[in-house]
N, C-alpha and C positions, 0 to 999 in steps of 0.2 A: 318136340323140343326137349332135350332133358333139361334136368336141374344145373343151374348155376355151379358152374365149378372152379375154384383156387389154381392158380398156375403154383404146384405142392414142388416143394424141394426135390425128386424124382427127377422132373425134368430140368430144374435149375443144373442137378450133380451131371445125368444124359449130356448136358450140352458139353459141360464145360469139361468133361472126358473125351466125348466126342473132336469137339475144337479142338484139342492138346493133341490129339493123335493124326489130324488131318498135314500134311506135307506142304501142298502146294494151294496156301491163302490164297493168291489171289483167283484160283481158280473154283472157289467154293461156290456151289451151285442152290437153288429153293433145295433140290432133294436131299442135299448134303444138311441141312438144318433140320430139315425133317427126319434125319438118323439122327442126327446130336440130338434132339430134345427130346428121344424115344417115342416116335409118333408111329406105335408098329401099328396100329388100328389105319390108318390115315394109308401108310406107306401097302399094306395087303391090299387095300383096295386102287390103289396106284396100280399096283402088280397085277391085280386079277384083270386090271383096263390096260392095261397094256401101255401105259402112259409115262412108263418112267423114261422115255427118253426126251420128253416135252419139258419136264421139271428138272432135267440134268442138262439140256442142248443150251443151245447160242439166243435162241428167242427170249425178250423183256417180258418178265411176268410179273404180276402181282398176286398170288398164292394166301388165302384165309383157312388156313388147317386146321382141321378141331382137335382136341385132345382127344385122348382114348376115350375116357369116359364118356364122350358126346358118341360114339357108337352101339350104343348098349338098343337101340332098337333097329340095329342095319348088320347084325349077324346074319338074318335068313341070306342075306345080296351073296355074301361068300360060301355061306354053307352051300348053296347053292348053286356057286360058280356062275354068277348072273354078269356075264361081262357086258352086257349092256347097260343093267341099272348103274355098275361099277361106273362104266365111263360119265353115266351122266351124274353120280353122287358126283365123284372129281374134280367132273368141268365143270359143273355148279361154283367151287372152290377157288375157281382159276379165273384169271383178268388177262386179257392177251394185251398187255402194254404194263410196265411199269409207271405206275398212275399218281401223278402228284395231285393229292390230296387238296382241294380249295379251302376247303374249313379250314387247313391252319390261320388262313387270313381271313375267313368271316366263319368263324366258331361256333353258327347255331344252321348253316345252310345245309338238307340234305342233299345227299350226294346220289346220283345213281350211273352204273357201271353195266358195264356187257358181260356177260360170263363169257368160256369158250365153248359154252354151250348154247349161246344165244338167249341166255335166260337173264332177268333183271335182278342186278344186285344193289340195294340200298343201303348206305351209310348213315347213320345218324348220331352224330354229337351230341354228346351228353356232355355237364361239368365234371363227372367221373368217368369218362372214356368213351368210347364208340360202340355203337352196335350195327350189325352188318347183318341185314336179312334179320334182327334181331337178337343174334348170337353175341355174347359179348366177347369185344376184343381184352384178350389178356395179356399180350405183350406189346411194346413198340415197334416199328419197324426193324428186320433183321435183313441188313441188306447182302444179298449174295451177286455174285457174278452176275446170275443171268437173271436178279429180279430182288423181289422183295417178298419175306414172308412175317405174315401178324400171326398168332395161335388164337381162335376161338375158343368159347364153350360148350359149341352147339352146333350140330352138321345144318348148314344152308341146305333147306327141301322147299325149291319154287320150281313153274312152270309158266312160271308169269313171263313174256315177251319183250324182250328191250326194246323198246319205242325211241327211236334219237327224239322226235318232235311229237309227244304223245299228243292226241286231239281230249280236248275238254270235252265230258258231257255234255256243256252248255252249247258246244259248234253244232254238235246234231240233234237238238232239241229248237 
């Protein structure tokens, strides 16, 4: 996990150059937000998985993007050319549905989600914002064409299994 990091003026100015230069609004895509707000960490590893036409297509997604700075220990995956690890950093990131949030309406319920990796992603409301996998969320929703993107602090690393109907320890004891 790295350190807690500030959504820094960088990416406030990214976006809002990016947005000014884009043509056709309504057809703004996740990956299209993910160039405005200068996510070149996030978008190389897109690339190296081969993914960027998941994040640009017609399919409803829900997208948790870390900032740069939350890649400072996932250099080896590129130096390396690891398009495996790639795809599953990625789809760790990714929600194959644009996902309405419950907590707006009960504020303390955690939340848990599918990656498109099969992997379990949990929400947790706080009085100061979310945490997702325990990365903190640092923007609000950015709604695009084909979904939604929030920016984290801190790249999501589970292998934990989404469960729809998890069984209690207590059923098999």
């Amino acid at each position: 996990m790295s350190p807690t990091v500030k959504l820094n003026e960088n990416y406030r100015a990214n976006f809002k150059a990016g947005m000014l230069k884009h043509q056709n609004r309504d057809r703004v895509t996740v990956l299209d937000y993910c160039r405005w707000f200068g996510l070149d960490m996030f978008l190389a590893f897109i690339e190296l998985a081969g993914l960027s036409d998941l994040l640009s297509g017609d399919e409803n997604l829900t997208v948790y993007a870390p900032v740069n700075e939350a890649f400072d220990s996932h250099q080896q995956i590129l130096e390396k050319k690891d398009k495996v690890a790639a795809q599953r950093l990625v789809l760790n990131h990714v929600i194959g549905t644009r996902y309405k949030i419950k907590s707006l309406h009960h504020p303390f319920i955690e939340e848990r989600f599918c990656s498109k990796r099969n992997t379990r992603i949990t929400m947790k409301p706080r009085n100061d914002g979310n945490t997702i996998n325990g990365a903190e969320q640092l923007t609000l929703k950015n709604v695009a064409h084909n979904g939604d993107l929030y920016l984290i602090d801190a790249v999501i690393e589970t292998d934990l299994p989404y469960l729809k109907d998890p069984i209690s320890f207590q059923e098999w004891s």
